[in-house]
Each structure stands twice: as structure tokens, then as C-alpha cells.
C-alpha positions in Angstrom: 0.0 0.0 0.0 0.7 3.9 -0.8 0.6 6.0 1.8 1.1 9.6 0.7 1.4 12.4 3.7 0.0 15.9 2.8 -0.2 19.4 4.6 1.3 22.7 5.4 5.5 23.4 6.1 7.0 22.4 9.1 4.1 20.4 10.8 6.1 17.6 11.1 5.1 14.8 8.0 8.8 14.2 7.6 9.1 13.7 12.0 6.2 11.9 11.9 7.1 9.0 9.3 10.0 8.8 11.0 8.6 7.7 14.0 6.5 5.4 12.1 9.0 3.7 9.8 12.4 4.3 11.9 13.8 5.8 8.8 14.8 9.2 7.9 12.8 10.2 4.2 14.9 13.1 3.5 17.5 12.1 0.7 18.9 15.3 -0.5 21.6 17.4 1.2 19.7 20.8 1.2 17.0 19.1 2.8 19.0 18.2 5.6 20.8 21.2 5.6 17.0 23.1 5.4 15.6 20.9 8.0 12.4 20.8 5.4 11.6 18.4 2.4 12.3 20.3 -1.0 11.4 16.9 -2.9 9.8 13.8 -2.5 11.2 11.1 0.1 10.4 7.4 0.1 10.6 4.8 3.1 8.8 2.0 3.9 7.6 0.1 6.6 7.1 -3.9 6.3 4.0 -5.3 7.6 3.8 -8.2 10.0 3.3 -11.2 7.5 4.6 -9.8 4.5 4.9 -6.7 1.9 5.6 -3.0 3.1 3.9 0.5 3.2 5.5 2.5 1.4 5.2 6.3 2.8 5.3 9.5 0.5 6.6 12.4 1.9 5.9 15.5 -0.1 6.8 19.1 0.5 4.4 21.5 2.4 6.3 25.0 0.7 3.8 26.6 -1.5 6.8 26.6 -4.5 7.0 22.6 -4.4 3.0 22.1 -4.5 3.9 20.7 -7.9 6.0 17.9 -5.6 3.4 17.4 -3.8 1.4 16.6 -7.2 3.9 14.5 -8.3 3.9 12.3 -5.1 0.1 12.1 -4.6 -1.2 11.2 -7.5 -2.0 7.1 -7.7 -1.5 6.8 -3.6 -3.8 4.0 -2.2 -4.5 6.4 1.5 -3.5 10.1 1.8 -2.0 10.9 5.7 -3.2 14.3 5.7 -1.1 16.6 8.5 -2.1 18.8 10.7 0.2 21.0 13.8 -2.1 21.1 16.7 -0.4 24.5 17.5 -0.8 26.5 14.6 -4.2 24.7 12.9 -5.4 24.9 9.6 -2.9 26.5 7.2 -2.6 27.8 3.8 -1.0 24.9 2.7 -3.2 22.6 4.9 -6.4 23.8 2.5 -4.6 23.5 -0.6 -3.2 20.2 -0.2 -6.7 18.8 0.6 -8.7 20.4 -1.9 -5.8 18.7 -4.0 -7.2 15.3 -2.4 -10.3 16.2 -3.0 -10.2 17.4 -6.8 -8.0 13.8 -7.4 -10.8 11.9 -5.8 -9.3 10.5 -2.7 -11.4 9.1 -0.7 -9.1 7.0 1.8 -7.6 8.7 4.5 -7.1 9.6 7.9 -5.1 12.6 9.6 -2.3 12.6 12.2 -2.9 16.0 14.4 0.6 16.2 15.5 2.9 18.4 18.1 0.0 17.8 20.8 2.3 18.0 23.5 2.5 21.6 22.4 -1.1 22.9 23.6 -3.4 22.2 26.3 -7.0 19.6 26.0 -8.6 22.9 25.0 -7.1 23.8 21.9 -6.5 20.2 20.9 -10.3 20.0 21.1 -11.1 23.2 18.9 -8.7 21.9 16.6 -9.8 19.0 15.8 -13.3 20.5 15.7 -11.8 22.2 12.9 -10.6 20.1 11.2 -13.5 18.1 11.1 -15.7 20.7 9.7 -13.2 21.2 7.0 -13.3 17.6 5.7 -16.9 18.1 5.6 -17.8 18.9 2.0 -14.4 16.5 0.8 -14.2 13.3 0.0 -11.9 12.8 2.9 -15.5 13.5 5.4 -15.4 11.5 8.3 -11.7 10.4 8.2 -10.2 9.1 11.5 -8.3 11.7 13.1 -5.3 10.6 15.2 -3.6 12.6 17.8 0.3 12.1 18.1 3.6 13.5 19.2 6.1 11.7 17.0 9.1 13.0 19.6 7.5 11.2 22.4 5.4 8.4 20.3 2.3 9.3 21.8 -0.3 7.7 19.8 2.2 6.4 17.3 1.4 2.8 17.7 -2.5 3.6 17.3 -1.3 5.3 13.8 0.5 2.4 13.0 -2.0 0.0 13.9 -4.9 1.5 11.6 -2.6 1.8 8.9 -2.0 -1.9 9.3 -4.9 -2.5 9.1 -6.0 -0.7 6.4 -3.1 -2.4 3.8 -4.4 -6.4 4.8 -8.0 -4.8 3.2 -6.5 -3.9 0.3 -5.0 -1.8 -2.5 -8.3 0.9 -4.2 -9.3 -0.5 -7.8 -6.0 0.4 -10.1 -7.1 0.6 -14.2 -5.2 -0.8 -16.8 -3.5 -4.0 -17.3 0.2 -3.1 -18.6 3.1 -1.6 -17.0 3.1 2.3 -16.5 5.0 4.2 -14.4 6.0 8.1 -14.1 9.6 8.8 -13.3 9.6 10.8 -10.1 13.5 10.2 -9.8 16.3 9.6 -11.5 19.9 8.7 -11.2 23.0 6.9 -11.9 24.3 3.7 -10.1 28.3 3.0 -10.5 28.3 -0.8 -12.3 24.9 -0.8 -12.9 23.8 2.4 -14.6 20.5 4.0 -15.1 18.2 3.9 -12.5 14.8 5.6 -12.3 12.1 5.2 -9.6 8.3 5.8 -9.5 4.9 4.0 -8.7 4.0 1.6 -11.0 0.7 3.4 -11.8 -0.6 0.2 -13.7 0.0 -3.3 -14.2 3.4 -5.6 -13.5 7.0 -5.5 -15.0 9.8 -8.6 -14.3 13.1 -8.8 -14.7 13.9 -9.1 -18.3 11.3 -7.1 -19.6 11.3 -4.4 -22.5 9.6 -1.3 -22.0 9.7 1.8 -23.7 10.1 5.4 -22.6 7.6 7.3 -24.4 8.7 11.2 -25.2 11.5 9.5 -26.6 10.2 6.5 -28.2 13.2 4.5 -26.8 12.7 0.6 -25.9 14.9 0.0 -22.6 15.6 -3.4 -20.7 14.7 -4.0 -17.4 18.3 -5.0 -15.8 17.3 -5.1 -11.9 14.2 -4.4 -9.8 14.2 -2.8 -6.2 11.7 -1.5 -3.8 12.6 -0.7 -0.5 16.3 -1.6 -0.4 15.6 -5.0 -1.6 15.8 -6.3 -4.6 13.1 -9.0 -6.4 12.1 -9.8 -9.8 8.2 -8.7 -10.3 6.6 -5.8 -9.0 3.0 -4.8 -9.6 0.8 -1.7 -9.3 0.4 0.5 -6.8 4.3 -0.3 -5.4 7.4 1.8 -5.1 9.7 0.4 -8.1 13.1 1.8 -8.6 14.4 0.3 -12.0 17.6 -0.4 -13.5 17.6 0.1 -17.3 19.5 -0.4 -20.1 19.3 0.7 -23.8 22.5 0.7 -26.7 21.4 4.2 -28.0 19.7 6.0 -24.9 22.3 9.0 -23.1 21.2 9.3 -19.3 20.8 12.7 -19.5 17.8 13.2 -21.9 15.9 11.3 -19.7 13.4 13.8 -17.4 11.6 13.3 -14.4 7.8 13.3 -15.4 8.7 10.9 -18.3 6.4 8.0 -18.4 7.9 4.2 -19.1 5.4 2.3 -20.0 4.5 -1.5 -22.1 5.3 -1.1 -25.7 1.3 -2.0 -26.4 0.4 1.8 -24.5 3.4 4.2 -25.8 1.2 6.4 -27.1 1.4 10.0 -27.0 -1.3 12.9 -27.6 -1.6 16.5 -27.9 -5.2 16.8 -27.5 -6.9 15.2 -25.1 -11.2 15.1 -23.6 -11.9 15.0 -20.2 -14.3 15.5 -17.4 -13.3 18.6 -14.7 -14.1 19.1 -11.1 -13.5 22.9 -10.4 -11.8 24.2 -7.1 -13.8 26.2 -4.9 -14.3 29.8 -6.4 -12.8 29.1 -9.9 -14.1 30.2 -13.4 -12.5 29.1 -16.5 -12.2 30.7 -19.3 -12.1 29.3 -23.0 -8.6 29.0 -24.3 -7.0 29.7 -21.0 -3.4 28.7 -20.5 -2.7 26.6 -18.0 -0.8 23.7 -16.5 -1.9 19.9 -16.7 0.0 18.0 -13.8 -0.1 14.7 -14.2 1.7 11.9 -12.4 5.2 13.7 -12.0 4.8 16.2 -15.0 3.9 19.4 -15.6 2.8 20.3 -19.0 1.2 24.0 -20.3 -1.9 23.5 -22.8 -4.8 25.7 -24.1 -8.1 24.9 -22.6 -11.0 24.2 -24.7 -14.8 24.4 -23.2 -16.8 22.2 -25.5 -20.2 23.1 -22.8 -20.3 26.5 -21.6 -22.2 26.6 -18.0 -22.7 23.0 -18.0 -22.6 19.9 -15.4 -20.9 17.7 -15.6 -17.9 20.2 -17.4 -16.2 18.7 -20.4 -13.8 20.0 -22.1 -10.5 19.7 -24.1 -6.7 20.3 -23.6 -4.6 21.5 -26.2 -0.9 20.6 -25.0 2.3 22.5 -26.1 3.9 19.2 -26.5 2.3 15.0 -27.1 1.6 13.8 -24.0 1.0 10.4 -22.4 -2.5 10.0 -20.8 -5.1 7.5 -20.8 -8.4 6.7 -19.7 -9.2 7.2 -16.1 -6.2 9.1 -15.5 -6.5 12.1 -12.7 -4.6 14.9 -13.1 -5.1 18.5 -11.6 -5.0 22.0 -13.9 -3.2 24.8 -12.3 -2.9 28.6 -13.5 -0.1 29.0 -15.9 0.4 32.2 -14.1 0.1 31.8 -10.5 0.1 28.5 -10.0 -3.3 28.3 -7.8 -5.2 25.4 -8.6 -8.3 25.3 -10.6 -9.1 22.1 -10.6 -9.3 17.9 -10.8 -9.6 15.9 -13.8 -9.8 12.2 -15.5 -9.6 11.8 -18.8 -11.8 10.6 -21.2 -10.3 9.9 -24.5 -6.9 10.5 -25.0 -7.6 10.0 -29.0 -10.3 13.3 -29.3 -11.1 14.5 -32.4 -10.2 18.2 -33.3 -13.2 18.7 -36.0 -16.7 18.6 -34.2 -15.5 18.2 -30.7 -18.5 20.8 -29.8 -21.5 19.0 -31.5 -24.4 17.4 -29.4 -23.3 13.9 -30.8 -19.5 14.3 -29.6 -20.6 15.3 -26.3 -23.0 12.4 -26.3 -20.0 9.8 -27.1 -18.2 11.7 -24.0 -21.2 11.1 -21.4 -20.8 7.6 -22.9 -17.0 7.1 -21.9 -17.8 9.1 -18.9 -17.7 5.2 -16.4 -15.6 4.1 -13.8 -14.7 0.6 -15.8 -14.2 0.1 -19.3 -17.2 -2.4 -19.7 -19.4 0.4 -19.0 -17.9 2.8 -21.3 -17.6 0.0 -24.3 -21.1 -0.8 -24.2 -22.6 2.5 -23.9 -19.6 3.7 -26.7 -21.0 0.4 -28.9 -24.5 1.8 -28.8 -23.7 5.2 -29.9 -21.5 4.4 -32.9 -23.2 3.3 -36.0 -19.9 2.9 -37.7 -18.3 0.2 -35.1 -15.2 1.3 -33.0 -11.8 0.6 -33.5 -10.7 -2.0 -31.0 -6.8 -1.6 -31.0 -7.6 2.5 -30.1 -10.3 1.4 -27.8 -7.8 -0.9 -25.9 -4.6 1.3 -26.2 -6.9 4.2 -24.5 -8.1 2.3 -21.7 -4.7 0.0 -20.7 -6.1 -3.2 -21.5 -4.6 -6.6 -23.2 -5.8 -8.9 -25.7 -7.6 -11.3 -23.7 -9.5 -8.7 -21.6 -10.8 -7.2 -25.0 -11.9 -10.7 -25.9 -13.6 -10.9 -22.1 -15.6 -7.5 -22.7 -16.8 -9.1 -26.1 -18.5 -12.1 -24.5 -19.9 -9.8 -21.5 -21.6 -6.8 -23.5 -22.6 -9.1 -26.8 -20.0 -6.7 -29.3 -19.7 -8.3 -32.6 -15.9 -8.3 -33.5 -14.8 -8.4 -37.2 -11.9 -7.9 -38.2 -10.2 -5.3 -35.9 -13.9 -3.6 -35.5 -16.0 -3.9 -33.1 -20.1 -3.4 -33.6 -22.9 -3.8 -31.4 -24.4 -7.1 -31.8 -28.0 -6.0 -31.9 -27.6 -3.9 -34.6 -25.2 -6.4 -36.0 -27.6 -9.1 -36.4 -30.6 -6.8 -37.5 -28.3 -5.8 -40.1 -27.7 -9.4 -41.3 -31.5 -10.5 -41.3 -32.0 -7.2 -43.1 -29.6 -7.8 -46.0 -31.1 -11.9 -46.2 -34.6 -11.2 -46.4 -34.0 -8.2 -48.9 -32.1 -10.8 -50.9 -34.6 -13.3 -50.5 -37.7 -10.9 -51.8 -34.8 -10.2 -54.7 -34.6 -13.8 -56.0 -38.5 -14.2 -55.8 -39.7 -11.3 -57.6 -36.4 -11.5 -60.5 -35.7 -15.5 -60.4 -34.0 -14.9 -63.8 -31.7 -12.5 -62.6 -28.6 -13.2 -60.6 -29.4 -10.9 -57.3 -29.4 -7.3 -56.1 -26.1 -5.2 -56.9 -23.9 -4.5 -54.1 -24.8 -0.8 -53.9 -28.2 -0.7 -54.4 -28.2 -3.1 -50.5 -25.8 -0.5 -49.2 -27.4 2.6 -50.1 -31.3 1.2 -49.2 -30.9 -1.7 -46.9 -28.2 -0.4 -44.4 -28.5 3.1 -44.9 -29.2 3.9 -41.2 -25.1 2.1 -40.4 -22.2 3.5 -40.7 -19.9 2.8 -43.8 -17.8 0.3 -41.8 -20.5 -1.5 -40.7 -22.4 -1.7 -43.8 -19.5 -3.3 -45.7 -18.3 -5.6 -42.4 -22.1 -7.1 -42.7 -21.9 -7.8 -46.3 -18.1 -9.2 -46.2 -19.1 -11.0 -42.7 -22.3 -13.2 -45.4 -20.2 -14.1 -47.8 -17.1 -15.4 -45.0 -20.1 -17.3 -43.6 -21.3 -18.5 -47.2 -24.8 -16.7 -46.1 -24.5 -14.9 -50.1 -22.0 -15.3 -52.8 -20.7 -12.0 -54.5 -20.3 -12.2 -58.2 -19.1 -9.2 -59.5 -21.0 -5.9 -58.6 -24.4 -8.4 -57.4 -25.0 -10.6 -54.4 -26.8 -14.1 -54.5 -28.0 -16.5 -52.2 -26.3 -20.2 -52.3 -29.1 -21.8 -52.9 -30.9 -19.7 -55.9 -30.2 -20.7 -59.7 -31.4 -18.3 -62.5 -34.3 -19.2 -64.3 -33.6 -19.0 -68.0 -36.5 -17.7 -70.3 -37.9 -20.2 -73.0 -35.9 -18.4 -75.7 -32.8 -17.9 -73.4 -32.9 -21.6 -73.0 -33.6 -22.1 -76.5 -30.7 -20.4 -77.1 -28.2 -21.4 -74.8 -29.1 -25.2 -76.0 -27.6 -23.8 -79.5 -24.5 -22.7 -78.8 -23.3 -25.1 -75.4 -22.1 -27.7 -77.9 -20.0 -24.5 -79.3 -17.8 -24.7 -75.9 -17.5 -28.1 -75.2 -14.0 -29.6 -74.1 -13.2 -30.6 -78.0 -13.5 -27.3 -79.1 -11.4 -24.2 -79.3 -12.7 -21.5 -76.8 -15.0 -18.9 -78.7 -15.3 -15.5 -78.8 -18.7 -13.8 -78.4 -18.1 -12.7 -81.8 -17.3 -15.8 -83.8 -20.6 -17.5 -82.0 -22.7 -15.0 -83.4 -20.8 -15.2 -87.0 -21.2 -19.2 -86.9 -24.8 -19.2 -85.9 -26.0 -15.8 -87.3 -27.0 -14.2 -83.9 -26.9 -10.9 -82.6 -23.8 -10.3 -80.1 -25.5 -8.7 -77.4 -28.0 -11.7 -77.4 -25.4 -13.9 -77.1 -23.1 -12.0 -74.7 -26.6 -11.9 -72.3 -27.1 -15.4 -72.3 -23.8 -16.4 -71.4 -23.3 -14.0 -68.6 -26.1 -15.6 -67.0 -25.4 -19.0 -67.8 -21.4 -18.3 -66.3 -23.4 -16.7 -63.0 -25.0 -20.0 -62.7 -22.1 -21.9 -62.9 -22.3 -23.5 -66.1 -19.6 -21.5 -68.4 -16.6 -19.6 -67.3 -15.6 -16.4 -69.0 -11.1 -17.1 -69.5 -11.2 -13.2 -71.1 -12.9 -10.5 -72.3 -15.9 -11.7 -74.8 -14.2 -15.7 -74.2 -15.9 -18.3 -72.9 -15.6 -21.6 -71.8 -18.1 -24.9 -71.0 -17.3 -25.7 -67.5 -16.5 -29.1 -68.1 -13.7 -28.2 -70.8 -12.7 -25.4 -68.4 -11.9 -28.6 -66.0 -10.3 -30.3 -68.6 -7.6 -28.0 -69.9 -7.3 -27.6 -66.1 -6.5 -31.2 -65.5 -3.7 -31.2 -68.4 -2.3 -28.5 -66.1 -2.3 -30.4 -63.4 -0.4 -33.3 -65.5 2.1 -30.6 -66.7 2.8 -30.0 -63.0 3.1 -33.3 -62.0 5.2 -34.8 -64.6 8.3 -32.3 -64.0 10.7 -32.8 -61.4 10.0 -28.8 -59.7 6.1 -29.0 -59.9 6.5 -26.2 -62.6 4.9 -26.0 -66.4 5.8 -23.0 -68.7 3.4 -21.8 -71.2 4.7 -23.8 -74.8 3.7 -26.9 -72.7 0.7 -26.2 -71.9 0.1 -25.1 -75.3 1.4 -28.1 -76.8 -0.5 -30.3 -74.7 -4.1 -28.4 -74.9 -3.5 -28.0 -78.7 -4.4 -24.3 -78.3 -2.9 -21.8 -80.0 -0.4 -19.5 -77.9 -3.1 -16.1 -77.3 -5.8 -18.3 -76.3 -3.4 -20.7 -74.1 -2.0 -17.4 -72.1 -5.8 -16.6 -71.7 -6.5 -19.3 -70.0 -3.2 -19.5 -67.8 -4.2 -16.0 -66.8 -7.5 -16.8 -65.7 -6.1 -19.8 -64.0 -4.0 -17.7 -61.6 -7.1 -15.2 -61.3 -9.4 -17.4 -59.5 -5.9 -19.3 -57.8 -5.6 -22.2 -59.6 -1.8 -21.2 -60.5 0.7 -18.9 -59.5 3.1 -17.4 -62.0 6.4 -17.8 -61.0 8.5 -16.0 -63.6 8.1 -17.9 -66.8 6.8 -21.0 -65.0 3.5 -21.5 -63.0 3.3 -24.0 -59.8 -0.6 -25.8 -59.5 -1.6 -24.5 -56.4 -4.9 -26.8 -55.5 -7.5 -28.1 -57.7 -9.9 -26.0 -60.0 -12.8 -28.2 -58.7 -11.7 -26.0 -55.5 -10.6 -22.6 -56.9 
């Protein structure tokens, strides 16, 4: 468990954790020097049975608020501090409304230096404080009296804090490795060495992970936390790191950087989110201010995309690409004065930049607004006509393959390719397409089907393009319809030829038989004194049926002969020691002449009954099957 201390200079968080872990969090000379914590200091404190606390101290001077940002943000319990003698301070309110805007809701507060003041003031004190952590999140938190010099009501502290780790870590999103450097350094023998809380998922020994501003992929040499070293860590625990990369230099690496799995190193400059204003604050469209964000500060441009509205959404326009995803709390400060205007989580980290102000957009952002990502992908699945895009969706809230998978059985999403639909409107779509298809082959049984466009634009004109042409392509993977050309068919429907069509095509099938030459349209209409068109009609619909196959342009073949010349093929290939025929042999063998022989070749490897391989062609299954 996290345990990050909060509250004004000089009111003794640094004493205090002291007392409780028996280790001294100050690491930097000037601190000691100072007597006050300019950065953040880590100890920890191992628990009975196994694991540690690991204890934040952050800096109470107003200047190092953005330490205090750094250290807070992702704590499991906030140990909020308060000096019985002087009271509620400046920094006291700022550091809880901090809290607050983040959303902590565990936590308890340590009224220190009691042996300072009499019962009286301890009383009106923690009166006080009460009151104050009224309207918070942090309302009704256990407030602990101590006096770390002494260790009056140290062990009490200590006790409930116990306690409070063997319930549990709070809910952590995202399954892969994040973290944001909070520290860096340099170890002689070993190297680089950067420390943070893993805000999400695991990392082991061995692992490859990459450092995001800098797109560089780094190699997890060692892992630490708490002075001892191990191989896995997981969320929610101290980790210092020893990396290694062959091109990174030590020194371009910046506290605030984020490390993360390879599957989440993405970075944005625009991102949506939900705000929580601070007491007293009124934004202002295109303001400049400062998004802090696990150890970072970064300036952007603020967009309102609902002016007077609740909840507020807006977007943030950053100066440079940032690393944030779902769910992530950060807190906006003034780019001027640094006072605090308020919390955050983000919504999308992918926003659009068009049409970010339009009912519908605002719609999809009520829709992401949930806790879990279930919630938001089924209320998302609902309002997208079009699908979504999976591998964005997944990247955006920090999850793997397999939970994706999970979230498809559990909210009924349709997945097709790397889309994902909702399966209502999925399956309506379906049924829609096969019973306009159906009424198609009753009321034209001579006709092949409906053309592809004319079930787009009529049938499916309420989805999206995506889904439209994922339903058609999804019946013809499923052998539901059979495309031929620009029109769709059912399996099970054969065109009905007209008297004189049949009439017809009994004239000129003995023209395309297996001892004959393949035909032009043209020479059958010389030979039997017909008129081209006629002819060209009935053989289209006699190929769509399955009978003839058209090798060329205005060439046609019986389907039996087709077979035939494709079985000397086959021979070809067999007979030679490499599996490979050129096209004299073929030509030889079928008795064709050389432009009708490369014809046929040609439509071989069309429908992937050959391959060419230079001047050679390899038999690559049988017609029957191509």
C-alpha cells in the first residue's frame, strides 16, 4: 500500500514518518541542511506477514506544490497533517482540496505536536478540522492525535494503517506496465536507475519497455523497492528500475517521463476530459494553464466544449504529445500563478479536433464518462453506427488482448476484423440484407441478385460505412450470399432462363465443349447468325449460374472443358521434377494456340488455380476447389 502524507511546512510529516517507519525520508543534502523536504522522500515500513507500506513524503512550501502533485497522484490512502499548535494552514487547504479534486477518498489525519497545547485547543482543533473535511471526500476520516518525539499515539497510527493495507490496494485501471519517473539517477556498475509507482500493471526482470517522449525501448536490468531487490513488481508499489538501452544518453531522460509496455506508448496533444472545479474558480475558453499529471507538468490551451454545464467537459490542447489515458486524474493549475483550478480524469486520450462541440460528440463523452471500461464500451458500442476501433479502444483504456476478448462475450459486441459493432444492430443488419435478398430472388428468379450498392445505399443506410460493408463481407465469410461481380446471391438460388434464353443457350453449349477451341462472343454469333448482345446476355447468366466460365474478355468456356484443360495442367505439373509448367507446354498439350493458351493461364491464376512464377506457373490446388 501507498501511503502519501499531505499538509502545510513544518508540521512535522517528515518527523512523523520517522517515528512510524524508523527511517529518515529526507535524501537530498539541502534538505537536511533546510531541515524541510524540498522533494519527494520514500521509506517504507514492512508489515507483520509480508509486503511494506510504502510512505510518500511531499513538501508543504507553496513553491514545491507541484512535488506534492507528483507524489500524490496514484496513492492507495492520503495521511493528511495537521500541527495542533498552529491549525489549519494555507497549505493545509490546498493540499486537501488537491485530495479532493484527485478523488481521494481514503484517508485519515495525524494531528501532530500535541504536547504543544493544552486539551482545550487540541479540542477546537480537531473540531476544525472536522468541519473542514466536511464537504471532501476525505469527510469523516479518523483523526489521530500524536507527538512523534515522544510516540504518543504512534502505535495507534500504526495500527490502523495496518490494518487498512491487509484490506486492500483501491481499484488500479489498466493492465500493462506504467509508471512516471519521479526520480532519476546513476548507479556505478549498474547504470541507469529511475524510480516511480507503477501506476498500472506488473514489469519482471527481463522485460522491454519503452520510454515514451522518446520512443526508446529499454531493458529491465534489476528491480528494487525498498532496499531490496526481487524480480516482479506490480501496481500501486514503489519500483526503482535499472535500465538499459545501446542508444539512450542518461541525460535526456526527465523526471515526469512516463515508461510504460510497448502496447500503450502512445502519445497525444489533445486530449477530452471530465473537470471538477476548485472552490471559487471560473475558466475561461482558451486559458493557458498547467496539466500535472503523475510527476509532470505540462502547459496546454483549454477548450470548453459546454459553456455553464454539469458535468464540465472540455478539451486540452498541450504544447507538446503527451502520455495519458483513460481514467487518469490529473489536476489544472494557473499557468500564471500556480493556484489550482481544478481535478480531472480523462476521457479519451484520441479526441477528435473537428466537431469536438457537436451534441453527438458530447454524447460519445457522457458515454466514456464510467468508472470501468465495460461500462464505457457498451454504452460507446450503442452510440457508434460505424463500429469502434478496438486496438484505439484498448490502447486508450490500458487493457490486453484477452480482456478485450472478455468485454466481447460480456456486452454481446460483434468483433470483425479489428472492429468492433454492437451485436443488436449487428444481427438486424444481417436479417436485413437476407430477407432483402430473398424478396430479390422471388420477384427476379431470372436475374442473378441485387447489386452491391443498391443493398448498401437502401438496406443499411441507417449504419455506418464500416458496418455496412463488415455485414456484407461478414455473409459471404459465412457462405450466407455469394458476390459475383457488382451483385449478391443466395447459395441456394439458380437463375431461371427464359424459354428463348434456354432455346438459345441449348444452341451454342455444344459450341464450348471440351473438344473445341474456346470462342469469342463474336465468332458464335458469325457461326450461328446471332446478334452479339443476345449472345453476350445469355452467357453471362449461364457463367453466373455456374455452367460457363468467361477465360477473357468476350471468351468463354463450358465448365467441363474449363476442368479439362485444367486437369492437363495439373499433369504438366506433376510430370516435372520442380512442380512447374511453362506456357509452350501447356500449349502443346491443350493443342491451343499461344493467345488463347495465355488466356486461360491468366485466368487460371485469377481465380488461384496457378501462380506465376516468372516464366513458370506452380498448381496451387485443384480447380474443382478454386
Amino acid at each position: 500500500m501507498i501511503v502519501a502524507t499531505a499538509g502545510h511546512v513544518d508540521h512535522g510529516k517528515t518527523t512523523l514518518i520517522k517515528a512510524l517507519t524508523g527511517t529518515d525520508p529526507t535524501h537530498l543534502p539541502e534538505e537536511r541542511k533546510r531541515g524541510m523536504t524540498m522533494d519527494l522522500g520514500f521509506v517504507g515500513m514492512a508489515l507483520p506477514r509480508n509486503g511494506f507500506i510504502g510512505f510518500i513524503d511531499v513538501p508543504g512550501h507553496e513553491r514545491l506544490v507541484r512535488n506534492m502533485l507528483a507524489g500524490i497522484t496514484g496513492v492507495d490512502l492520503a495521511l493528511l497533517i495537521v500541527a495542533a499548535d498552529d491549525g489549519i494552514m494555507p497549505q493545509t487547504r490546498e493540499h486537501l482540496e488537491i485530495l479532493d479534486l484527485l478523488g481521494v477518498s481514503e484517508g485519515a489525519i495525524a494531528l501532530t505536536k500535541i504536547d504543544r497545547v493544552d486539551p482545550t485547543r487540541l479540542a477546537e482543533v480537531t473540531a476544525s478540522i472536522a468541519a473542514l473535511l466536511g464537504p471532501t471526500h476525505l469527510a469523516g476520516a479518523p483523526i489521530f492525535p500524536v507527538s512523534a518525539p515522544s510516540d504518543m499515539g504512534i502505535a495507534a497510527l500504526r495500527e490502523y494503517l495496518i490494518s487498512r493495507a491487509a484490506q486492500g490496494r483501491r481499484l488500479r485501471h489498466g493492465a500493462l506496465f506504467r509508471l512516471s519517473i519521479d526520480r532519476k539517477f546513476t548507479v556505478k556498475g549498474a547504470g541507469l536507475v529511475l524510480t516511480g509507482t507503477i501506476a498500472s500493471g506488473s514489469v519482471t526482470v527481463g522485460d522491454r519497455l519503452t520510454l515514451v517522449r522518446l520512443g526508446k525501448t529499454l531493458r529491465v536490468r534489476g528491480l528494487h523497492t525498498h532496499q531490496h531487490a526481487v524480480e516482479r513488481l506490480g501496481a500501486g508499489e514503489r519500483c526503482a528500475l535499472n535500465l538499459v538501452s545501446a542508444d539512450l544518453d542518461p541525460g535526456h531522460v526527465a523526471r515526469g517521463d512516463w515508461i510504460v509496455a510497448p502496447q500503450v506508448a502512445v502519445a497525444t496533444r489533445h486530449l477530452d476530459a471530465r473537470l471538477l472545479l476548485a472552490a471559487g474558480t471560473i475558466l475561461k475558453d482558451g486559458a493557458l494553464v498547467l496539466f500535472c499529471h503523475g510527476a509532470a507538468s505540462i502547459g496546454a490551451r483549454l477548450v470548453l466544449l459546454l459553456r455553464d454545464a454539469s458535468p464540465l467537459y472540455v478539451q486540452l490542447v498541450f504544447d507538446e504529445p503527451v502520455h495519458a489515458l483513460a481514467r487518469d486524474a490529473f489536476i489544472l493549475r494557473h499557468a500564471g500563478d500556480r493556484k489550482t483550478l481544478a481535478g480531472g480524469v480523462v476521457l479519451d486520450p484520441f479526441p477528435p479536433v473537428r466537431g469536438r462541440r457537436r451534441p453527438e460528440r458530447i454524447a460519445v463523452l457522457t458515454a466514456l464518462d464510467q468508472p470501468v471500461a465495460r461500462g464505457a464500451l457498451a454504452n460507446l458500442l450503442r452510440l457508434s453506427p460505424d463500429g469502434i476501433e478496438l486496438a484505439r479502444f484498448a490502447q486508450a483504456w490500458n487493457l490486453r488482448t484477452e480482456e478485450i476478448e472478455a468485454l466481447r462475450a460480456s456486452t454481446g459486441m460483434v468483433r470483425f476484423d479489428d472492429r468492433g459493432y454492437e451485436g443488436a444492430q449487428w444481427q438486424k443488419g444481417r436479417e436485413t440484407i437476407l430477407r432483402s435478398v430473398k424478396r430479390f430472388h422471388a420477384a427476379h428468379p431470372d436475374d442473378f441478385g441485387p447489386r452491391t450498392a443498391q443493398l448498401l445505399e437502401t438496406e443499411l443506410a441507417d449504419c455506418g460505412r464500416h458496418l455496412a460493408r463488415a455485414i456484407l463481407d461478414s455473409l459471404i465469410r459465412d457462405k450466407e450470399l455469394i458476390r459475383e461481380g457488382a451483385q449478391m446471391r443466395r447459395p441456394t438460388h439458380e437463375i431461371e432462363l427464359s424459354t428463348a434464353e434456354e432455346t438459345l443457350w441449348r444452341q451454342i453449349a455444344p459450341l464450348l465443349g471440351p473438344d473445341r477451341r474456346p470462342m469469342t462472343v463474336n465468332d458464335i454469333a458469325k457461326q450461328q447468325r446471332l446478334d452479339p448482345k443476345t449472345v453476350t446476355r445469355v452467357l453471362e447468366r449461364v457463367t453466373r449460374a455456374g455452367d460457363v466460365t468467361r477465360i477473357a474478355a468476350g471468351r468463354y468456356l463450358h465448365k467441363s472443358a474449363f476442368l479439362e484443360f485444367a486437369a492437363r495442367a495439373q499433369a504438366l505439373a506433376a510430370e516435372s521434377e520442380n512442380g512447374l509448367f511453362d506456357a509452350a507446354a501447356f500449349r502443346d498439350r491443350t493443342n491451343l494456340g499461344r493467345t488463347i493458351s495465355i488466356e486461360l493461364l491468366e485466368c487460371f491464376d485469377r481465380i488461384g488455380f496457378t501462380r506465376r512464377i516468372g516464366d513458370h506457373r506452380r498448381v496451387l490446388k485443384p480447380a474443382a476447389e478454386s
